[in-house]
N, C-alpha and C positions, 0 to 999 in steps of 0.2 A: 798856174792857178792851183790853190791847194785844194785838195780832193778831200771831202770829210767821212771820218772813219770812228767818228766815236757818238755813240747815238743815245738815245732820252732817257734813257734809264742811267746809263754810263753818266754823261753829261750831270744828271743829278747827284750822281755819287761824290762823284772828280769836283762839283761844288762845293758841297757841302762838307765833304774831309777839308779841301783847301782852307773853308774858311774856317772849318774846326781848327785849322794848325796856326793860320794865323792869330787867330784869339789868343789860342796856348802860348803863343809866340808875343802876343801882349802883354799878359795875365803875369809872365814868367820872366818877362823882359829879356828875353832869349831869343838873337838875331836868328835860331834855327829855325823860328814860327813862318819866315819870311820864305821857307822854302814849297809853304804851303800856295804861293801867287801859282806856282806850275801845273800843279793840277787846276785849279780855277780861271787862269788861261785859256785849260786846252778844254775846257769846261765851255767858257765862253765862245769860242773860235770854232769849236765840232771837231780838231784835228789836234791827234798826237805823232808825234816820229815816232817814237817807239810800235805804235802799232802801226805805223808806215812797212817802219825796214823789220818786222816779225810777221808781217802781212797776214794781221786782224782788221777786221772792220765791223764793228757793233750799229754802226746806222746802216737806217732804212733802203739808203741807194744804194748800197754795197751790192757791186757786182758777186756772183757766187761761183 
């Protein structure tokens, strides 16, 4: 089971860039917009690898 590590404030950011990059990525017609789905992903899901294997955790359950 994945353990969630990215909390409400994150989460809001990690949306709204993504879907900032997707738009640019329409707007522009430039397949690189499309890299913007990874932060709105881990937006959606609560959970990044990166701050897995860096051993961050921005939400609330986060052991300390």
């Amino acid at each position: 089971m994945i353990k969630e590590n990215v909390g409400g404030l994150d989460r809001i950011l990690r949306f709204a860039i993504g879907m900032g990059l997707i738009g640019w990525g329409i707007i522009t017609q430039n397949l690189w917009g499309a890299i913007g789905a990874i932060p709105v992903v881990t937006a959606v899901i609560g959970w990044c690898p990166a701050y897995t294997s860096l051993g961050i955790c921005t939400g609330k359950k986060c052991k300390t």
